[in-house]
N, C-alpha and C positions, 0 to 999 in steps of 0.2 A: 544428507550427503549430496555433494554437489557433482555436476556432470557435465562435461562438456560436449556441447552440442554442436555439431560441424553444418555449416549451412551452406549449398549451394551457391558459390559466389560473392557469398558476406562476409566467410571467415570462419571461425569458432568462439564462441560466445559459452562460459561456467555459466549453468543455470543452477539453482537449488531451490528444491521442490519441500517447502514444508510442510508436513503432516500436521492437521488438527489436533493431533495431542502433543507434539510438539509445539506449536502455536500457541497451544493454553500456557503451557508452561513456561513458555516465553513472557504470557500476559502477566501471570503470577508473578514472574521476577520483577517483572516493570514495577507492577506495586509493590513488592516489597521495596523495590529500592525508591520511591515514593513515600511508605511509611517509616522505614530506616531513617530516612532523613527528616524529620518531625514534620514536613508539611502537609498540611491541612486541608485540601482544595474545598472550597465552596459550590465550586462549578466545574464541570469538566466539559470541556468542549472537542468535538472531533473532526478531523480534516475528512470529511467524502470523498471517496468513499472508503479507501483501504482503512482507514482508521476508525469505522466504525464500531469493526467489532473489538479488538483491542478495546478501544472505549469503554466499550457496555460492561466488560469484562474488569478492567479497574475498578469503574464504578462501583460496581458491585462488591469488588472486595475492600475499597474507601469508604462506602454507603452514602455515595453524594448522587441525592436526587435529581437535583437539577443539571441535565445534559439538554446539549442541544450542539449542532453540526453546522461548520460554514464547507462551501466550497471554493476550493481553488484551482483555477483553467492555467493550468502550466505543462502537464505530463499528458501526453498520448502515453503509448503500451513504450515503454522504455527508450522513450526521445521525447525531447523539450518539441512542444507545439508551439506555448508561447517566449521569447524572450524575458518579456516583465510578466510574473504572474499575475490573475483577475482575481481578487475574490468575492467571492457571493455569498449570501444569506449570514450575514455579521448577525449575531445574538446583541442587537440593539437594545436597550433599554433593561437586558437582563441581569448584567455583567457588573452594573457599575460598585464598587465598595467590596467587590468580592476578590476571595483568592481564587483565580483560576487556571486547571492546567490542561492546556493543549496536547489530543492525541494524536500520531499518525503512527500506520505498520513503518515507514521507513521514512531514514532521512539519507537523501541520494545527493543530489546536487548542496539538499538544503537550503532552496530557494523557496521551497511551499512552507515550510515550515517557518522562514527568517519574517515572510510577508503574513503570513498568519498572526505572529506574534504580534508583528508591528501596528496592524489592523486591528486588533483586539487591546492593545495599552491605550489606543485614541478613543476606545468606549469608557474609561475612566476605572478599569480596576484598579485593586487591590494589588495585585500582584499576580502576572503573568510565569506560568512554566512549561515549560516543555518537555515530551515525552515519548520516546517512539521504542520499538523493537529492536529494529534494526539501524545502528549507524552506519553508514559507508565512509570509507576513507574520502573522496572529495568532498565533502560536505562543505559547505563552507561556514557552518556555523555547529555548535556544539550542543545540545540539548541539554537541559537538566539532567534528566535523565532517557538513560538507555539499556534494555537489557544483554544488547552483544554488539559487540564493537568488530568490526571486520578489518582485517589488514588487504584485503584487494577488491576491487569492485567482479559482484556479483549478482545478477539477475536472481533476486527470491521473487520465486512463485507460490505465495501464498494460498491455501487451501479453500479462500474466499473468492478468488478467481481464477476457479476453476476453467471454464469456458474462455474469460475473456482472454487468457496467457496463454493458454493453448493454442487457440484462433492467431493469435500475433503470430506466435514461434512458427505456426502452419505455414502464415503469410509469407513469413522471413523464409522459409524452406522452399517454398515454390515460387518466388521472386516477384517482381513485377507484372504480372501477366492475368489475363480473366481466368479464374480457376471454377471448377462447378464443385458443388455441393461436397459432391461422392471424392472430386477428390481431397478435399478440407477435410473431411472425416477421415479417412484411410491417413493422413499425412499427421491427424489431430492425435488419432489413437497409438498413431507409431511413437511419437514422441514423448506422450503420457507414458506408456509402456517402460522406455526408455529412462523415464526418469523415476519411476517406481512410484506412479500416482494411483493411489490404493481406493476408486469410487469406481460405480459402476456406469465409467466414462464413457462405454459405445451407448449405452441409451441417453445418457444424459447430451453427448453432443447431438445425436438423432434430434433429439426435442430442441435444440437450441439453436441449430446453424440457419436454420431460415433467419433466425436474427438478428445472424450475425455476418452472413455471407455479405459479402464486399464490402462491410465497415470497415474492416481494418487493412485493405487493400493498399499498398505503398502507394503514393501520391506521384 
């Protein structure tokens, strides 16, 4: 269920907070509609990190051994860092003659994903596809496949980052300004709350925020 979250001087921003067994069942459709469609992946490859697990989870239900992950330097916490995306760690030498298909949790802009693809056909596959959870209406490019298609853009907060969406939306709530510890956590947990994130979030941000304290701090 999605929630809109009012921020101190930014606005209000729909966030939707997926639960882990929501999320599986998300992964399960994805493959089905991968096996519905007769193809066959050789390889499946996953964008880092949101897309890893998705990945693993395909995988597993296509039984394609050979995984391996690039990265792509485009997205900070829900704003483009880079203009042209970077990518990193291409599956060189692994790829070539194979069918292979590309996973991420989301396709937002659709620009990790569009440069993914195109960086992975110049390794000399087989046949390239693509595969996410989530489409967003901007995208600018359209996946093989997907398991839900949204009609308005919406902040999903995947159950894989936990800590790091939290820490943003804290960021986003307390604005620009040096914030301490205690209050990132009191700010982290109201939100969690808020959104109906069902882990046992005050200990796990305890252990986490020395981590993360002033990463994610507006520029």
């Amino acid at each position: 269920m999605s929630k809109n979250i009012a921020f101190n001087g930014v606005g209000v921003v729909e966030v939707r907070y997926v639960t882990w067994g929501e999320a599986i069942k998300l992964c399960y459709k994805l493959a089905k509609e991968v096996v519905d469609s007769g193809y066959k992946p050789d390889v499946i490859v996953s964008i880092m990190r949101g897309g890893v697990v998705p990945a693993l989870i395909v995988s597993d239900i296509l039984n394609v051994d050979s995984f391996y992950a690039l990265r792509v330097k485009h997205w900070g916490i829900a704003e483009e860092v880079y203009s042209v995306p970077v990518v990193e760690q291409l599956p060189q030498g692994k790829i070539e003659g194979k069918k292979v298909l590309v996973v991420d949790e989301v396709a937002d802009t659709g620009k990790t994903l569009d440069v993914a693809v195109k960086e992975l056909l110049k390794l000399g596959p087989a046949e390239v596809r693509s595969a996410v959870l989530h489409l967003k209406p901007n995208s600018v490019i359209i996946p093989d496949y997907f398991a839900e298609r949204l009609n308005r853009w919406v902040w999903i907060f995947y159950p894989w980052s936990i800590v790091e969406t939290l820490v943003a939306l804290a960021y986003r709530e307390l604005g620009s300004r040096k914030v301490s510890e205690e209050e990132l956590l009191k700010t982290s947990i109201a939100l969690a709350r808020k959104l109906g994130v069902r882990a046992p979030i005050s200990r796990i941000l305890k252990m986490s925020l020395r981590y993360y304290l002033g990463s994610q701090e507006p520029k």
